[in-house]
N, C-alpha and C positions, 0 to 999 in steps of 0.2 A: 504494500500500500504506500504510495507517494504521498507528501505532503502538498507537492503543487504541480501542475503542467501547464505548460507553455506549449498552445496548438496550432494548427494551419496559420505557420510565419513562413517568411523567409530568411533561414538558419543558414548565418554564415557562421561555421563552427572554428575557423582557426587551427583544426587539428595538424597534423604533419601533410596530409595530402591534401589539406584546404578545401574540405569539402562543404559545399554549399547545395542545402538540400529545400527543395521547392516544395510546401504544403507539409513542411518539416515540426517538429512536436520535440521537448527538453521536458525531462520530470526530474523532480526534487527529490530527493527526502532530505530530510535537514536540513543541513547546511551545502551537502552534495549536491551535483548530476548524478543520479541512476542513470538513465538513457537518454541517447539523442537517436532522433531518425525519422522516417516519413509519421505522418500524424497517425494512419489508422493502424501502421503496428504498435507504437508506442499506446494506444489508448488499447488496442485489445489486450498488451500486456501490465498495463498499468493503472490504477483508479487510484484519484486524487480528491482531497477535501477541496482543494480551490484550484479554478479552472481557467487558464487566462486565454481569450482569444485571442492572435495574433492576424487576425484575418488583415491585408493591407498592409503588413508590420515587417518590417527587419527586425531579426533575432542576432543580435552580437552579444558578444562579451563584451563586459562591462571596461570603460575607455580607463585608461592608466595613463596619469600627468606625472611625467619620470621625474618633473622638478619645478614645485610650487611651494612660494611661500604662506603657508598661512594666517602665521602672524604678522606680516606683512598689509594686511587685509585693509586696515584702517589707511594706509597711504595711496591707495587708489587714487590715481591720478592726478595728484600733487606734483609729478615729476615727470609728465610726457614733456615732449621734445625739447629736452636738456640732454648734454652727454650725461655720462654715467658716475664718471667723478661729481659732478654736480648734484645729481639724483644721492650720491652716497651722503656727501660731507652735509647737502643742506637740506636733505630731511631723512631720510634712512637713518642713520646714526640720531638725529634726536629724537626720533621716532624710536628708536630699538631703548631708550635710556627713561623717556616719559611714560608710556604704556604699563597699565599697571595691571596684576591678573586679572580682574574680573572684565578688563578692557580687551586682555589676550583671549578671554574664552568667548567674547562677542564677535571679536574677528574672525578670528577661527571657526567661529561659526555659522555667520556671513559665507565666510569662505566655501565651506561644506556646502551649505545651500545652494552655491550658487553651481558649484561644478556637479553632485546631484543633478540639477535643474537640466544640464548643457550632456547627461549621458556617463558621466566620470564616476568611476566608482573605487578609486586606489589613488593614492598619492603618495610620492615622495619627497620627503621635508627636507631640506638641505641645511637646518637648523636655527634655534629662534632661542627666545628666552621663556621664561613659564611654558615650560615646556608638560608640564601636566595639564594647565588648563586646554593646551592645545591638544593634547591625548583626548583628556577627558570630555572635551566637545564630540571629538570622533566618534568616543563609543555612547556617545547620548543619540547622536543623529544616526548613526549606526554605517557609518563608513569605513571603508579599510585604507588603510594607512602604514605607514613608515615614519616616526618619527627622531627628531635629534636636539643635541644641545647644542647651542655655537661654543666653538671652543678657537679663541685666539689668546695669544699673549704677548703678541710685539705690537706696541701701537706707535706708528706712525710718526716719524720725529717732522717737526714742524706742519702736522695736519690738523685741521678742524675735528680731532675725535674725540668725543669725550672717553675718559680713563674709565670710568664705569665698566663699558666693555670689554674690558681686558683684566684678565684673573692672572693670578701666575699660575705655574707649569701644574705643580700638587692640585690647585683647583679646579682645574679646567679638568684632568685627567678624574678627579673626583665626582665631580657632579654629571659628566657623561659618564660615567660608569654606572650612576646613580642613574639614570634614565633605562639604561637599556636592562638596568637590575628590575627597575621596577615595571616598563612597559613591555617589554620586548615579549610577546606571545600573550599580551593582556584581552580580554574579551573573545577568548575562544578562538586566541590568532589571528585575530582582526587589524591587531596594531602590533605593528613590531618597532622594535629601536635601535637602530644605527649609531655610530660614529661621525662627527662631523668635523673636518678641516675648513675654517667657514672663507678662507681666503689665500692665497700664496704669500701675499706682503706680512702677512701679520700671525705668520704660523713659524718657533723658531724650531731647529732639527729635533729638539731632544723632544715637543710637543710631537710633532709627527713619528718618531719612533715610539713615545708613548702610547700613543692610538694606536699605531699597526700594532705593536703588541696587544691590547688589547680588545681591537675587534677579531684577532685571532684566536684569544682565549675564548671568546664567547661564541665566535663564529659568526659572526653579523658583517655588515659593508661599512666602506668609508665612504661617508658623501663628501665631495671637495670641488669647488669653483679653481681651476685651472687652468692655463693656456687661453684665456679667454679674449681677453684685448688685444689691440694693438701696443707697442710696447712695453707689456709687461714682460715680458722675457729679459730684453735686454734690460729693465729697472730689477726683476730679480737677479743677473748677471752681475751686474754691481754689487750690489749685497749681500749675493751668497757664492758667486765663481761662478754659477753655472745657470743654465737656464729653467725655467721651471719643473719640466717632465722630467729632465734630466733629475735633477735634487731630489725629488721623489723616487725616481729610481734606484740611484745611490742609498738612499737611504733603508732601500728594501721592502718601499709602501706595495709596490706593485704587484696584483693577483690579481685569482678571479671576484674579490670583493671588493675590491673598488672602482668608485665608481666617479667619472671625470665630468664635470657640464661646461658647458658653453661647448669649448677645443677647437675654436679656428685658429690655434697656432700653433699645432703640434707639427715640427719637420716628417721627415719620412723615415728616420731614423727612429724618431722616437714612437711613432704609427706600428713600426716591425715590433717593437716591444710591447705594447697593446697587442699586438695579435698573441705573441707568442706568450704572455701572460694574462691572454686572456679580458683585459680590464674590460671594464664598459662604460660608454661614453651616456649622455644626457645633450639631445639636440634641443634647443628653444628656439624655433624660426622665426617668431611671432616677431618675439622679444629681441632678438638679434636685429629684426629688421626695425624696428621703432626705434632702435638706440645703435641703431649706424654704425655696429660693433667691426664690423671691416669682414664679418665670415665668408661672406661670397667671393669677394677678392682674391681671398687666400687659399678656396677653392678644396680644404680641406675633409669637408665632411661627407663629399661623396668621395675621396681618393678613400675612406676610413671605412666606410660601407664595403669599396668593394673592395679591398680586402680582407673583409671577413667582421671587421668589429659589430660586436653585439652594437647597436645605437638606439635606445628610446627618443621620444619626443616629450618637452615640455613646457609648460606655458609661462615659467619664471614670474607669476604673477608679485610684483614687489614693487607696484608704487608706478614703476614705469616702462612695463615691459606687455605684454599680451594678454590676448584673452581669455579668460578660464573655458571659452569654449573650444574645446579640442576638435571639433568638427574644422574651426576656420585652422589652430593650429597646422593639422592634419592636411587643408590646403597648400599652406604655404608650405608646409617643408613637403611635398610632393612637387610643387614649381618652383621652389625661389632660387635653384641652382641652376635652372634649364638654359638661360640667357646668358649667363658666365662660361658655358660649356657649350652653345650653340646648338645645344642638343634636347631635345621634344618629349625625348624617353627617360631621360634623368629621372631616380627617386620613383616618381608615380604614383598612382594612387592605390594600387595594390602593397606597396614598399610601406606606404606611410600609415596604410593601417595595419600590419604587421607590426612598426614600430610604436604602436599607443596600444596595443593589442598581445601576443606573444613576444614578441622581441623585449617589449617594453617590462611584461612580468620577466622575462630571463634578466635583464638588467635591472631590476629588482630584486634578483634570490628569491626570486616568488613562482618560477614555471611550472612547479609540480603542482600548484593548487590554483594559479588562476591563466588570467590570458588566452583562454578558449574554451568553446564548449563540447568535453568531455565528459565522458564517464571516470567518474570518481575524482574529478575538481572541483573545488569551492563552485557554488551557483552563485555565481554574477552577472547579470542579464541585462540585457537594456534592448527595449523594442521602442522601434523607430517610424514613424508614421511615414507611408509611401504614397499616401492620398495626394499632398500637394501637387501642383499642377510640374512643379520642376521634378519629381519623379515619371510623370504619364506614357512618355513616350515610349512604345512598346521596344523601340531598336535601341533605347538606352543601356546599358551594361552597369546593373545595378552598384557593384563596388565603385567604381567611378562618380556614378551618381549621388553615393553616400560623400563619396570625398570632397566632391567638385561643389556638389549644387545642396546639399543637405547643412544643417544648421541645428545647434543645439537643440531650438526651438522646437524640432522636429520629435524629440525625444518626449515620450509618455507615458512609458514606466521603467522602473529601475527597482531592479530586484540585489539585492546585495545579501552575500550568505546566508541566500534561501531567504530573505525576508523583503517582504515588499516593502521597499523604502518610498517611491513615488508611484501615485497611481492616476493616471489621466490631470498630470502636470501637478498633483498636489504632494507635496513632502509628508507624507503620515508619522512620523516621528518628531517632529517639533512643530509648533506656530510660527509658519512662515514672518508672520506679519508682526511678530515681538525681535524676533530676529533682525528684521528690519530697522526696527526704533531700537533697539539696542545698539547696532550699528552706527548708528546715529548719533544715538547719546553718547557712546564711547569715543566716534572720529571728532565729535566739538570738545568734549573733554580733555582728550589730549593734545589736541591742535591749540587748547585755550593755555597749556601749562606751558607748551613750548614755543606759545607764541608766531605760530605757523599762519601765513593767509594765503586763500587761494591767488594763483596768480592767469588773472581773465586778461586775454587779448582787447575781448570788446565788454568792455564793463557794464556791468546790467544796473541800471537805475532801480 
């Protein structure tokens, strides 16, 4: 006896031979897939207490953002088109120091709602502060996640940072250990805990050999912003001898758990070392392209694809970077190489959901329970309405369609370990609408301590 099915969709399953099954059926029990397969042998071998129809509907697995901030949440658009030293020094940093928990767990859960809303059902935290309340919003709204602590301790000689953020070497190593002690496998597995390097400038060797040792002992991933700019290499060459992938290397960070974002500056030398240990990268096209990081230029993330690296996509939601909706994501890193390479086939829309999808749980440490729908994988679902008029055309190639012409918006339920999270666009697990004033009350809050104003082009009377 199943707890739920999922019937006459269209199941695109993700498995190894990417099979997509027409008038296709997914049953539940628990938190699992028991079966995927055509609808009427799944219902002659299966009865369910709840029955979803999927008639008009795509069946995917539930979308995976390899790299979002959620505490982050309150700086929404405060810092579009500025570079990114700008977006850091003049509100990121007094944004990460004024933020207070009960502020961190309104964001945080702003945040949840909204990528919920947009088909997202996992996330990867690249590290924040109140790192419980951000947990502990996940497992109230009931979404899966990966969470982390920031961990620096070189700050910045002659920068606008406040000291607040930066602990020494015993602290930093302490209070992430403390996180992944206490979250990592919390809610039934729902939320796991990582390690986090939260920058290159501000991380010294003996902090980085601390962490690999101990995401090794626990067996968990390093999340780390690396290779990301333009110039940072030759600014870490100065300060450390060597370039950034390089010092990590040296230092013996490199395996199959960690885990690199941004990476338009990695040479080819140091790409061969990613293959051969394995690492995985964190693409954010969204975000790259709004903050004019230089990645297409450098022409890097498709040379790293085809040679084999594992690559997720993410939405780097943090004040000044993209949209939590993985749908548009999932656009742009499918084209934003094609013009740099003169080529039509670059990436795709097949490639790109593979990377928010399986690739995206392997770069995760997560492929054995989510990222497609299988028998005997976490049930993560999300059906996608094919009604609108940009799906109709019958010589349309529906993956394509999803990538190209589909939109969050399109998303109508979202099922996460076996449990309906949204049903015909409503969140059943929290009050959308306190969520909202909460948000609210928290972004004037903190914007009123740190003295933050919006900054309008065309000023509204």
């Amino acid at each position: 006896m199943a707890d739920l099915i999922v019937k006459n969709g269209l199941v695109v399953t993700m498995d190894p031979t990417r099979r997509v099954i027409r008038d296709g059926a997914v049953a539940v029990e628990g938190n699992r897939i028991v079966a995927v397969g055509k609808t009427a042998d799944i219902l002659a071998a299966h009865q369910a207490s709840e029955v979803i129809d999927a008639t008009d509907r795509m069946v995917i697995p539930g979308l995976i953002d390899g790299h979002n901030h959620p505490f982050a949440y309150l700086i929404g658009g405060l810092a579009d088109e500025v570079d990114i030293f700008t977006t850091l020094y003049k509100h990121f940093y007094p944004y990460e120091v004024h933020v207070n928990a009960d502020e961190a767990y309104s964001c945080a859960m702003g945040n949840y709602v909204e990528m919920i809303k947009n088909g997202t059902t996992c996330f990867n935290d690249p590290g924040g502060y109140h790192v419980d309340q951000t947990a502990r919003a996940a497992v109230d709204i009931g979404i899966r996640g990966i969470v982390n602590r920031s961990t620096r301790d070189i700050a910045p000689a002659g920068k606008p940072v406040p000291k607040e953020l930066f602990d020494d070497l015993e602290t930093n190593l302490r209070e992430g250990e403390n996180v992944v002690r206490t979250w990592h496998g919390a809610a039934d597995d729902r939320i796991r805990a990582w390690f986090s390097l939260r920058y290159v400038f501000n991380i010294s060797d003996e902090l980085v050999a601390g962490i690999r040792d101990l995401a090794r002992q626990y067996d968990v991933g390093v999340h780390c912003h690396v290779a990301a700019v333009k110039g940072e290499n030759e600014a870490i060459q100065e300060i450390f001898g060597k370039r950034s992938l390089e010092r990590y290397y040296d230092l013996g960070l490199f395996g199959p758990n960690l885990y690199c974002v941004h990476m338009g500056y990695p040479n080819e030398r140091e790409v061969d070392w990613l293959v051969e240990h394995d690492v995985k990268v964190a693409h954010c096209p969204s975000a790259a392209m709004m903050g004019a990081w230089g990645i297409l230029v450098n022409k890097m993330i498709p040379y790293m694809i085809d040679k084999g690296v594992t690559v997720s996509l993410g939405s780097d939601t943090n004040g000044a970077a993209g949209s939590l909706d993985m749908f548009r994501v999932m656009y742009v890193g499918a084209t934003m190489h094609r013009d740099m390479f003169d080529d039509p086939t670059l990436i795709g829309a097949y490639k790109a959901l593979e990377m928010t999808t399986i690739e995206g749980a392997r770069a995760c440490l997560w492929e054995d329970d989510i990222g497609s729908l299988e028998t005997g994988k976490k049930a993560d679902i999300v059906l996608v309405d094919m009604t609108p008029i940009e799906w109709s055309h019958p010589g349309r190639d529906p993956i394509r369609s999803l990538v190209y012409s589909a939109n969050g918006s399109m998303v109508d339920t979202v099922i996460i370990d076996g449990r309906v999270i949204m049903r015909d666009r409503t969140i059943l697990t929290v009050d959308e609408e306190k969520v909202r004033h909460d948000v609210i009350a928290a972004g004037n809050a903190w914007m009123g301590r740190a003295d933050i104003a919006v900054d309008l082009r065309w000023p509204i009377d």
